[in-house]
BALOKE-364352 format. One record per residue (C-alpha): x, y, z. Coordinates in nm, 2 decimals, always signed. Layout:
# residues N
+--------+--------+--------+
!     c1 !     c2 !     c3 !
+--------+--------+--------+
!      X !      Y !      Z !
...
+--------+--------+--------+
***
This chain:
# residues 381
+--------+--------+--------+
!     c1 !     c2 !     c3 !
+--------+--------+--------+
! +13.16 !  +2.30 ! -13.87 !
! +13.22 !  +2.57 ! -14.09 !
! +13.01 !  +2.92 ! -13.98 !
! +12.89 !  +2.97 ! -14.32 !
! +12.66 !  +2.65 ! -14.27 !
! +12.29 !  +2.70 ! -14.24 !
! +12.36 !  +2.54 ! -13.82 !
! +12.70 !  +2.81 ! -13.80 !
! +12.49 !  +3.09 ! -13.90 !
! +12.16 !  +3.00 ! -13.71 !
! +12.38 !  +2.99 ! -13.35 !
! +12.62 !  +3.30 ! -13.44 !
! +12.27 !  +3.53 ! -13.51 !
! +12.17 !  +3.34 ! -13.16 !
! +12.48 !  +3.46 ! -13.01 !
! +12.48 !  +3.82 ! -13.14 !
! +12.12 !  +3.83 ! -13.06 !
! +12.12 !  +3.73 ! -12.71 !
! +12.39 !  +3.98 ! -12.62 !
! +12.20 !  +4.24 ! -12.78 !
! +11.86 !  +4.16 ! -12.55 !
! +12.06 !  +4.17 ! -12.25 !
! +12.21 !  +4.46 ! -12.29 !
! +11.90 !  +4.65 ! -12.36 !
! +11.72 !  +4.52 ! -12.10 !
! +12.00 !  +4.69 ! -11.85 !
! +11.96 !  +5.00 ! -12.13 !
! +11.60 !  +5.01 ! -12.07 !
! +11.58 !  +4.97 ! -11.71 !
! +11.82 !  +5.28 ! -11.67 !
! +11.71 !  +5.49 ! -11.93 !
! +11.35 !  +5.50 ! -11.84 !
! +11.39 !  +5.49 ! -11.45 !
! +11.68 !  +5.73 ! -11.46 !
! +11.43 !  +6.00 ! -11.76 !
! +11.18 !  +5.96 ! -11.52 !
! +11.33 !  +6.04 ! -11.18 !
! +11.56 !  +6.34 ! -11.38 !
! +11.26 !  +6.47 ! -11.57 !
! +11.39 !  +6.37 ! -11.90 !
! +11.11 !  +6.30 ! -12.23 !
! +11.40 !  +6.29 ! -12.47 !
! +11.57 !  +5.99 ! -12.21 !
! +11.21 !  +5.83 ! -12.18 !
! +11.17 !  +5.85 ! -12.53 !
! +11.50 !  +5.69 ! -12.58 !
! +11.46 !  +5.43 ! -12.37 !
! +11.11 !  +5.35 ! -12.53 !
! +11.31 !  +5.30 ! -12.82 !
! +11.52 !  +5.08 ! -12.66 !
! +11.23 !  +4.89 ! -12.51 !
! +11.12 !  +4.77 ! -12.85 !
! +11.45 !  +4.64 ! -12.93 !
! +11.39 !  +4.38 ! -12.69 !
! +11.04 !  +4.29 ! -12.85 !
! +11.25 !  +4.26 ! -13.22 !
! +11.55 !  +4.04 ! -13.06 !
! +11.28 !  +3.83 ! -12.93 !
! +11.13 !  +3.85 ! -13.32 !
! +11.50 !  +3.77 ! -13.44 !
! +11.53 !  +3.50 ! -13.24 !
! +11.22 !  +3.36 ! -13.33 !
! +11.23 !  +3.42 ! -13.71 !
! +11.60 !  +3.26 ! -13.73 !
! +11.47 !  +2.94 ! -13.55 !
! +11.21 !  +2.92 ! -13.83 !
! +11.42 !  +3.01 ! -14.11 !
! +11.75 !  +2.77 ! -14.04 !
! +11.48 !  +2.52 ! -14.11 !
! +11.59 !  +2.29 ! -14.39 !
! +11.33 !  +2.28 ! -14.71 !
! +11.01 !  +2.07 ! -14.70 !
! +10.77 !  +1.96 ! -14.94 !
! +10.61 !  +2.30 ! -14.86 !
! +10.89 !  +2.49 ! -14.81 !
! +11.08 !  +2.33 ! -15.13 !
! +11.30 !  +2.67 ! -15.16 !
! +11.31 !  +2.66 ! -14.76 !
! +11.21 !  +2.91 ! -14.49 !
! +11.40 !  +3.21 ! -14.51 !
! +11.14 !  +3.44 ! -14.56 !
! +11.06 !  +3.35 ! -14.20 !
! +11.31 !  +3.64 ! -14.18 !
! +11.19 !  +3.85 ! -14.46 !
! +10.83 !  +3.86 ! -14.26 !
! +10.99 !  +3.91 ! -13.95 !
! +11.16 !  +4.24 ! -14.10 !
! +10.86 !  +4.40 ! -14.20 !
! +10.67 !  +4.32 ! -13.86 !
! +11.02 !  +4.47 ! -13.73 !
! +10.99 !  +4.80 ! -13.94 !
! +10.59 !  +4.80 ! -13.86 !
! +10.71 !  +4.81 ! -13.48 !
! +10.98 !  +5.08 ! -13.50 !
! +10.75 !  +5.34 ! -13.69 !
! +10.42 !  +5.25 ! -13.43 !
! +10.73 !  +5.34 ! -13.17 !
! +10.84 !  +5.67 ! -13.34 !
! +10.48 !  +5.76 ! -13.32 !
! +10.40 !  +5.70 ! -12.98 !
! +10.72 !  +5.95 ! -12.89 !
! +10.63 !  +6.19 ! -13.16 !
! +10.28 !  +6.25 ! -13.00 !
! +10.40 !  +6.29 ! -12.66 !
! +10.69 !  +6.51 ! -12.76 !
! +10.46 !  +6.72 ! -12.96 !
! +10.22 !  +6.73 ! -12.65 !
! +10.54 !  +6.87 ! -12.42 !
! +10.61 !  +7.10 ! -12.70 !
! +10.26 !  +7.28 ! -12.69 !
! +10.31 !  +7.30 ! -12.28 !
! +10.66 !  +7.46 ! -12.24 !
! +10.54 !  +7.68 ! -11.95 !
! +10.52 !  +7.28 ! -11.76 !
! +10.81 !  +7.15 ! -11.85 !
! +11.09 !  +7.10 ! -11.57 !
! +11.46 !  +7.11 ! -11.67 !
! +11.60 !  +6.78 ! -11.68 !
! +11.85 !  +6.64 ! -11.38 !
! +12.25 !  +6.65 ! -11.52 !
! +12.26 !  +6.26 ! -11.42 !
! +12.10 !  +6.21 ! -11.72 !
! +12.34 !  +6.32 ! -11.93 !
! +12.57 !  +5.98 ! -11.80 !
! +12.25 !  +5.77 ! -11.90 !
! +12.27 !  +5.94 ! -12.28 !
! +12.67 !  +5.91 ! -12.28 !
! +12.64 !  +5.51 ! -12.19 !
! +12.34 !  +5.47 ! -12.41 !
! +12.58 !  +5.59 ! -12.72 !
! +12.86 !  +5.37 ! -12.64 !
! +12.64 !  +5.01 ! -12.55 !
! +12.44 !  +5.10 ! -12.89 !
! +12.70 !  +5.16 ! -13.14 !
! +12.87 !  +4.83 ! -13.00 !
! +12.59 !  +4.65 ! -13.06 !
! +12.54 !  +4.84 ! -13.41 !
! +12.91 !  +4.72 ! -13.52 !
! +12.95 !  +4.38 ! -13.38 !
! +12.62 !  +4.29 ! -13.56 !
! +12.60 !  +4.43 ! -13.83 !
! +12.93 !  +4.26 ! -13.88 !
! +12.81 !  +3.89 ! -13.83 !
! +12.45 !  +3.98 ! -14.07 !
! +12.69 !  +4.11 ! -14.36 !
! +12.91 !  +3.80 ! -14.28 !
! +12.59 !  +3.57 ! -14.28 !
! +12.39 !  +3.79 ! -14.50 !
! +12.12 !  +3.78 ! -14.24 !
! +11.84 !  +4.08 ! -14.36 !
! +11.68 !  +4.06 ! -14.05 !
! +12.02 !  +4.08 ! -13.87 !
! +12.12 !  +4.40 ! -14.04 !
! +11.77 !  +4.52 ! -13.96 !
! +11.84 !  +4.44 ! -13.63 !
! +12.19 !  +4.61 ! -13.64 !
! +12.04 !  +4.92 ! -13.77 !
! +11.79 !  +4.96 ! -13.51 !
! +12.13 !  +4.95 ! -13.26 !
! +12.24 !  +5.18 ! -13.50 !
! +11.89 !  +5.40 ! -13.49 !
! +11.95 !  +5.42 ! -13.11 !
! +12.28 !  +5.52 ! -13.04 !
! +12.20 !  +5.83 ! -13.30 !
! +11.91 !  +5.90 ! -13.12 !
! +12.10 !  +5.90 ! -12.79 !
! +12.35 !  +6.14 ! -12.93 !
! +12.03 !  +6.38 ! -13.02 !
! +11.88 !  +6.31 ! -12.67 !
! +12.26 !  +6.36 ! -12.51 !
! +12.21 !  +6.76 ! -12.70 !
! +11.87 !  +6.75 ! -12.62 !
! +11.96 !  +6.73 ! -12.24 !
! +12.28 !  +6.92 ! -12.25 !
! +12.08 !  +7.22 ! -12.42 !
! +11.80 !  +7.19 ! -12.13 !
! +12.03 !  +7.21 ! -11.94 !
! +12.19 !  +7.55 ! -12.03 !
! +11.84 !  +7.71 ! -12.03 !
! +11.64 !  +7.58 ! -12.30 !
! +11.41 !  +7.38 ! -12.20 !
! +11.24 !  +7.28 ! -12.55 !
! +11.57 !  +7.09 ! -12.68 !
! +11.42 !  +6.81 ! -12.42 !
! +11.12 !  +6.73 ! -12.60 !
! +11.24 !  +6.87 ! -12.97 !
! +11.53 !  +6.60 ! -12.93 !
! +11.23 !  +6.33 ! -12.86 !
! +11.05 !  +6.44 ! -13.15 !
! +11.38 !  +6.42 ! -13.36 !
! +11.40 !  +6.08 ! -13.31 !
! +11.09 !  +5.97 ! -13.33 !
! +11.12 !  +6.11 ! -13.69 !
! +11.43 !  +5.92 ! -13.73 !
! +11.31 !  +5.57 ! -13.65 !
! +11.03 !  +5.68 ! -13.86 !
! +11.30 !  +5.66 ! -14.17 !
! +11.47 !  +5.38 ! -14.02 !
! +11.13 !  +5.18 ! -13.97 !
! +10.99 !  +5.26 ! -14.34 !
! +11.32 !  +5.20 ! -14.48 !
! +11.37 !  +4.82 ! -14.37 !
! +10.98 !  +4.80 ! -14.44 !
! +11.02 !  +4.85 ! -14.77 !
! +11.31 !  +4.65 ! -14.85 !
! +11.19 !  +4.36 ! -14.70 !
! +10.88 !  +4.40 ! -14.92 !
! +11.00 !  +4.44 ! -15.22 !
! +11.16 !  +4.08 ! -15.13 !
! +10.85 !  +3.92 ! -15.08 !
! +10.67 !  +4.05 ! -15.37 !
! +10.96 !  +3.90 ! -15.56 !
! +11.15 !  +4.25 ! -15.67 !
! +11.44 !  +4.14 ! -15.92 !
! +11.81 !  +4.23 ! -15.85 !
! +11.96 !  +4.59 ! -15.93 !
! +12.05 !  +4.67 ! -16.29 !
! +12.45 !  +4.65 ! -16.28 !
! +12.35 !  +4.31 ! -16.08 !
! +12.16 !  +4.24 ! -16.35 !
! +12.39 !  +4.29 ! -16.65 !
! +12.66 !  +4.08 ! -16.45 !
! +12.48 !  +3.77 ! -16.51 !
! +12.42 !  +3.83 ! -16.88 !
! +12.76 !  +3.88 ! -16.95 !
! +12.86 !  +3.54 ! -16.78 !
! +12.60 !  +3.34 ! -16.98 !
! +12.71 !  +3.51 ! -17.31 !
! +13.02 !  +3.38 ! -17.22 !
! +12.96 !  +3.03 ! -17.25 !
! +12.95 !  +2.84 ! -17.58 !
! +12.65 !  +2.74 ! -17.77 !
! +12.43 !  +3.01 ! -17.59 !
! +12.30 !  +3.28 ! -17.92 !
! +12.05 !  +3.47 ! -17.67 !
! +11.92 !  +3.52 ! -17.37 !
! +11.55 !  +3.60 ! -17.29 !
! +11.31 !  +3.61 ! -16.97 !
! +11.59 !  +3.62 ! -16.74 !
! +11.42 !  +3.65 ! -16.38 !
! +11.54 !  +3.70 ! -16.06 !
! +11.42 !  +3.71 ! -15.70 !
! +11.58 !  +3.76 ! -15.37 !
! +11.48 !  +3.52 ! -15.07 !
! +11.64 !  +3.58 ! -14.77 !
! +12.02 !  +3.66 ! -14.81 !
! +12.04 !  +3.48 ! -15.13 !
! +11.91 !  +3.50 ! -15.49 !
! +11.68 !  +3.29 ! -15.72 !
! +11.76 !  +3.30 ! -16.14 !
! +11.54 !  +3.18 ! -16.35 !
! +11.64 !  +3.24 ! -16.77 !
! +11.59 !  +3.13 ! -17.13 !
! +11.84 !  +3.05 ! -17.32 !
! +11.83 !  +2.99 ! -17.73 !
! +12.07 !  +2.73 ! -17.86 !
! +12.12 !  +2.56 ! -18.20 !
! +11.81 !  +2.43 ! -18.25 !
! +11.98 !  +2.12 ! -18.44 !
! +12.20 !  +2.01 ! -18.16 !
! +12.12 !  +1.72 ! -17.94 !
! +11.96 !  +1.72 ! -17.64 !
! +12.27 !  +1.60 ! -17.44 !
! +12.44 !  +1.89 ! -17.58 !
! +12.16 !  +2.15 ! -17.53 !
! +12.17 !  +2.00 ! -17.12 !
! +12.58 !  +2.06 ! -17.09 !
! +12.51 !  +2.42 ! -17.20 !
! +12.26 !  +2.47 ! -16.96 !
! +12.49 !  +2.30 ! -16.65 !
! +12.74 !  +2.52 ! -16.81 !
! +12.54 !  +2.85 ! -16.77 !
! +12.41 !  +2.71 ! -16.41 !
! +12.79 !  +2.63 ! -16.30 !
! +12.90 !  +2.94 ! -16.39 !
! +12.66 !  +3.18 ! -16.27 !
! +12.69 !  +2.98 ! -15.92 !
! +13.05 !  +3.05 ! -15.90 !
! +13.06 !  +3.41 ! -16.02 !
! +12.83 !  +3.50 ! -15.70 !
! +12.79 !  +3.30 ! -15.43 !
! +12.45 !  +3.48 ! -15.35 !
! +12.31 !  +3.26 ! -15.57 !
! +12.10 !  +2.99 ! -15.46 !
! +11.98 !  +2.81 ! -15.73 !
! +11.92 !  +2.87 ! -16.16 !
! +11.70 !  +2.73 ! -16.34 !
! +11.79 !  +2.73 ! -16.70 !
! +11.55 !  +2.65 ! -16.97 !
! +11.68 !  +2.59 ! -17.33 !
! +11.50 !  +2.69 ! -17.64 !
! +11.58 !  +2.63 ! -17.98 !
! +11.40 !  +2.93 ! -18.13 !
! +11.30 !  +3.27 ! -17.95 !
! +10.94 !  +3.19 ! -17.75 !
! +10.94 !  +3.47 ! -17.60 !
! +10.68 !  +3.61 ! -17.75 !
! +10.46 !  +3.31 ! -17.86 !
! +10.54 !  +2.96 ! -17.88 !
! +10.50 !  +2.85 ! -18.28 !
! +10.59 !  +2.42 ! -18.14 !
! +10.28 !  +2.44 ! -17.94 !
! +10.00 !  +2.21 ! -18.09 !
! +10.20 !  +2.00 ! -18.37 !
! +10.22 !  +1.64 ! -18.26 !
! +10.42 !  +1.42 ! -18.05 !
! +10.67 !  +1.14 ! -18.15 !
! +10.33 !  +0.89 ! -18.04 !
! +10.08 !  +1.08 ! -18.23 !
! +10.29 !  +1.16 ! -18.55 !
! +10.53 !  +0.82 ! -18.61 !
! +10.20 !  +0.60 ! -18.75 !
! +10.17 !  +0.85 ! -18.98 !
! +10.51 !  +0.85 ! -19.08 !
! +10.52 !  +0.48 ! -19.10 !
! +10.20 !  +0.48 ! -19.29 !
! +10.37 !  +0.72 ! -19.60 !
! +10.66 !  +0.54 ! -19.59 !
! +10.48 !  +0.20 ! -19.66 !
! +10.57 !  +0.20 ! -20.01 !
! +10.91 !  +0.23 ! -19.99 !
! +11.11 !  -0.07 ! -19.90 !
! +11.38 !  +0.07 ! -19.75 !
! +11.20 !  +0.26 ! -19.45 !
! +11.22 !  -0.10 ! -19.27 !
! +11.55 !  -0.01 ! -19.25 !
! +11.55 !  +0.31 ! -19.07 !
! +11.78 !  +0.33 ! -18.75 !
! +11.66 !  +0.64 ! -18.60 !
! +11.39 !  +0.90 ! -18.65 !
! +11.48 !  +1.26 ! -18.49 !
! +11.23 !  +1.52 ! -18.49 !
! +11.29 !  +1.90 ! -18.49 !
! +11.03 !  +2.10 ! -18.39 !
! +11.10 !  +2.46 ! -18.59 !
! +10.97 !  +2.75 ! -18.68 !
! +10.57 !  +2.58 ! -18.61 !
! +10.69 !  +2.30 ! -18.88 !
! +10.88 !  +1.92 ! -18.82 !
! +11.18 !  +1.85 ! -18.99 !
! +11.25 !  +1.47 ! -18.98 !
! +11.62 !  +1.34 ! -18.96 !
! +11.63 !  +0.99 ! -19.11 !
! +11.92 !  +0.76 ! -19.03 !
! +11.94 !  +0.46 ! -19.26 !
! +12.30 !  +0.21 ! -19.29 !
! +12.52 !  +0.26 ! -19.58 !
! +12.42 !  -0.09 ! -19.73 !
! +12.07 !  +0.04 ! -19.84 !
! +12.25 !  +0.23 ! -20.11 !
! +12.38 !  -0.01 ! -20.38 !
! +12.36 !  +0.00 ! -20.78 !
! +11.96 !  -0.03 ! -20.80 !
! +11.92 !  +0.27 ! -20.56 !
! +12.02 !  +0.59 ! -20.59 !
! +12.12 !  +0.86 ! -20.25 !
! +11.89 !  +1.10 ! -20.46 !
! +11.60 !  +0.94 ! -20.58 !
! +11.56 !  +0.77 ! -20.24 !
! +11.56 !  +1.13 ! -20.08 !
! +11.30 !  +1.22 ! -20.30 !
! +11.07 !  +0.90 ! -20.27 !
! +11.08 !  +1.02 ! -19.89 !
! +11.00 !  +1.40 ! -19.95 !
! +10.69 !  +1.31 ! -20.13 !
! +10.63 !  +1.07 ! -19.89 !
! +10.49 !  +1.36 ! -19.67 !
! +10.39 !  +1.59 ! -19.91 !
! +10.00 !  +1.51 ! -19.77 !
! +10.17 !  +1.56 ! -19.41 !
! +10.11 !  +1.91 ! -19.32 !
! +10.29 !  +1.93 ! -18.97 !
! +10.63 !  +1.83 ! -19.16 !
! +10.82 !  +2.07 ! -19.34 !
! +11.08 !  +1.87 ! -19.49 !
! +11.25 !  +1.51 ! -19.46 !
! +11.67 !  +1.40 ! -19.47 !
! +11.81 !  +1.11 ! -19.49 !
! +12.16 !  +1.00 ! -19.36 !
! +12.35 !  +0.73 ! -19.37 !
! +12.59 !  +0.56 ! -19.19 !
+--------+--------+--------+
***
């Protein structure tokens, strides 16, 4: 089973996940029991911090069960935003966190002349914090980049948000210790203002995903240059995209020939899909829809008949000329708010009483009283 599957990358965030949570619940235990007993708000605070890392593994865990879960008929594009959600919540918890610590460090701040200097034990506890953390922070941040897991990466940053904030606690402590008491509680307020940052910034990304933010510019003018560079595409309009989970949704409009057939306006499409696929294997899914004139704007097709509603007409105008019982095939071009009809007749129509022109003609004023058509051709074969 390869670990790019959907099953390979649902048990390696598992994996990563699980190690994390038991590593912060020996992180926690010390930090807090250890800021306590030595006097320590910048190691309580820390380990506060660590605390809620074991609330968001528990969220991980929870939102990558839900998202591995194949499409539905009301999931039909799946359930990864089970891990989109799950990032906000995640960046809602860390700044609630950072606030919690802010207050209290602020409170220890204002009351210096209380404040007891912190034991030098817990300057080991800060030391081991850094190391465990920034572990955690590489190993997985490694398998979400590898599985392009956004509520991984979240996940890794917060490892990453805690071994920084250990290294401020760790001066915070040391500085104390050499006589200044306020670097305890200034370090806690430090980073309580960095998981602040870290929280909003996960926040925000995540929410720009589910309110269906496009891809980056230079992202952006990749994929038009790979569908200009099939054949048959003249322009490209409406081109949409949207980011769902680790992967991307494209939607575009493409304007073709508006003569060709339909088989051929479908390979240029598959073409464009194909490609687009291949160039970035982000890419969930295109949708390609071809047009034979530019509707961006307005739609000039809309409201002329249908094949149903406009052939008894047709067949009526062409009831006084014999040689329409001989038609093969009728195409209809829908143009520029007009119909052109293509008319197919066999070669043997033509003979020495009937002329390619004049039959053309009997045709074209055929439909002169049909206001929908713009103009009528006739082929043979």
């Amino acid at each position: 089973m390869s670990e790019h599957t959907t099953e390979g990358r649902q048990q390696a965030s598992n994996r990563i996940t699980l190690i994390g949570a038991f590593a912060n619940i020996i992180l926690t235990s010390v930090q807090i029991i250890l800021g306590i007993i030595g006097h320590s708000q910048a190691l309580i605070a820390d380990g506060l911090h660590t605390l809620s890392d074991l609330i968001t593994d528990v969220l991980v865990l929870v939102a990558v069960k839900h998202g591995a879960q194949a499409a539905d008929d009301d999931h039909p594009y799946g359930h990864s935003r089970y891990e989109t959600a799950a990032t906000v919540l995640l960046g809602i918890i860390l700044i609630a966190v950072a606030f919690g610590i802010g207050y209290r460090a602020l409170q220890r701040l204002l009351t210096l002349g209380n404040l007891v200097t912190p034991s030098s034990y817990t300057l080991i506890a800060a030391a081991a914090s850094i190391v465990v953390k920034e572990s955690l922070y590489r190993y997985t941040i490694r398998v979400a980049r590898r599985h392009r897991s956004a509520i991984l990466e979240a996940n890794a940053w917060h490892h990453r948000s805690d071994a920084i904030s250990s290294v401020i606690v760790l001066i915070g402590i040391a500085g104390s210790l050499a006589g200044w008491r306020w670097l305890d509680p200034a370090a806690a307020l430090a980073v309580a203002l960095m998981i602040v940052h870290i929280g909003w910034r996960l926040g925000q990304n995540a929410m720009k995903e589910l309110v269906d933010t496009g891809l980056d510019p230079e992202e952006i003018a990749a994929l038009r240059a790979t569908i200009h560079g099939v054949d048959g595409v003249h322009s490209i309009h409406s081109l949409r995209t949207r980011r769902m989970g680790g992967k991307i949704l494209v939607d575009v409009h493409l304007q073709v020939d508006g003569m060709i057939s339909v088989s051929e306006g479908h390979l240029i499409s598959e073409t464009v899909r194909s490609r687009l696929l291949r160039q970035n294997d982000s890419i969930l899914d295109v949708l390609v829809h071809i047009d034979p004139e530019n509707d961006e704007v307005f739609s000039p097709a809309v409201g002329l008949p249908l094949r149903g509603e406009l052939l008894p007409r047709l067949q009526q105008a062409f009831e006084s000329i014999p040689q329409a019982e001989q038609i093969r095939r009728l195409t209809l071009h829908y143009l520029g708010g007009k119909i052109v009809v293509d008319l197919l007749l066999p070669l043997t129509t033509l003979d020495s009483t009937v002329d390619r022109d004049a039959l053309q003609q009997q045709f074209t004023q055929a439909v002169a009283d049909l206001h929908d058509v713009e103009a009528v051709h006739t082929y043979f074969e």
